[in-house]
N, C-alpha and C positions, 0 to 999 in steps of 0.2 A: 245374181242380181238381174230383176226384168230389164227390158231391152223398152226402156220408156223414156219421154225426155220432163217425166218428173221429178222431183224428188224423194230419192227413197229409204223406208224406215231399214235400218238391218238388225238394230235388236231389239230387246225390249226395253231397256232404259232409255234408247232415244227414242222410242216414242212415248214414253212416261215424261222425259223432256218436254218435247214438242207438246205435248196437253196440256203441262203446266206453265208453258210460257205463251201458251197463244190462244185466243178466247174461242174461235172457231177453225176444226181442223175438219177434213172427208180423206178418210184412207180407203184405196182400194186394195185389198187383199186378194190376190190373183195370182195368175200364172201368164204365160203368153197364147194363150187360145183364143178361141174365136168370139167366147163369149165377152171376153176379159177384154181385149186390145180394143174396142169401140169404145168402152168406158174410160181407158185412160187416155184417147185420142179427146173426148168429149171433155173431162177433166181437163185435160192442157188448153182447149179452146176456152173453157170457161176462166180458166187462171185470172186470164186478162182483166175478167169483167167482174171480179169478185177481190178485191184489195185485200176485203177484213178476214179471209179466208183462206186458211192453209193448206195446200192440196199433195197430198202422199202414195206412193206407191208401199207394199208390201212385199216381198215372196210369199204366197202360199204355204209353200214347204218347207219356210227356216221357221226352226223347234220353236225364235219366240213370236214366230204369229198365231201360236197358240192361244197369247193373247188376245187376239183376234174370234179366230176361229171358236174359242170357250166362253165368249159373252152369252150370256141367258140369250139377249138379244138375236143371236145368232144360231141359237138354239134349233133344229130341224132347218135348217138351210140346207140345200141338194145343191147347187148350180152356181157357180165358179163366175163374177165373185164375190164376194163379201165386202160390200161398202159400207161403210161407217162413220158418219156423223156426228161429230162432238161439239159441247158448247160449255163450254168452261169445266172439260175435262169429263165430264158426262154424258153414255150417249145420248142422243136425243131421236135418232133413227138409223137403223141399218137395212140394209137390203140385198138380194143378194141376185144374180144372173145377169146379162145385159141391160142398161139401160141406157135411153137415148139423151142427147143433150138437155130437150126439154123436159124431160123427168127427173132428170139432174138438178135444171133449173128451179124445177119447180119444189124441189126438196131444199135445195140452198135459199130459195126465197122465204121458205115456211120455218125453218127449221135455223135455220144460222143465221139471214140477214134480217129478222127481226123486222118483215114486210105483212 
């Protein structure tokens, strides 16, 4: 389990849950690296300012983040991690290597809070 103070997916059913009960989800699929822990530091700060929005951690390496990892979306991704973006269970953007707060932002504004 990451060492995040998110909440996090462990298999693939609960996150098949979590998309069918919640209109907007951002999982990040990662590990604890360098690239990864800016992202889920950015994602807990954002938590606050985002109500209508569910925000998830992943392991990388358990078998079902595969789900993850084998979205077309995600298709030719190199770079650790995999964020993903859902809106009523569908992606709607993913991306993947560090990202700063305001590119966070600026995805959850475009993309989930319907701005």
């Amino acid at each position: 389990m990451l060492q995040t103070n998110l909440q996090h997916i462990e298999s693939g059913s609960q996150l098949e849950t979590i998309l069918q009960e919640n209109e907007n989800v951002m999982v990040c699929c990662g590990r604890m690296g360098p690239m990864c822990v800016p992202v889920y530091a950015a994602m807990k700060d954002l938590e606050g300012e985002y109500q209508n929005i569910k925000f998830y951690d992943m392991e990388f390496d358990l078998p079902d983040a595969s789900l993850i990892r084998n979205l077309p979306e995600c298709r030719g991704f190199m770079g650790l991690p995999f964020t993903v973006y859902y809106r009523d269970g569908k992606v709607v953007k993913a991306t993947s290597s560090i990202q700063s707060k305001d590119q966070i932002r600026e995805i959850l504004d475009a993309k989930l809070n319907g701005k």
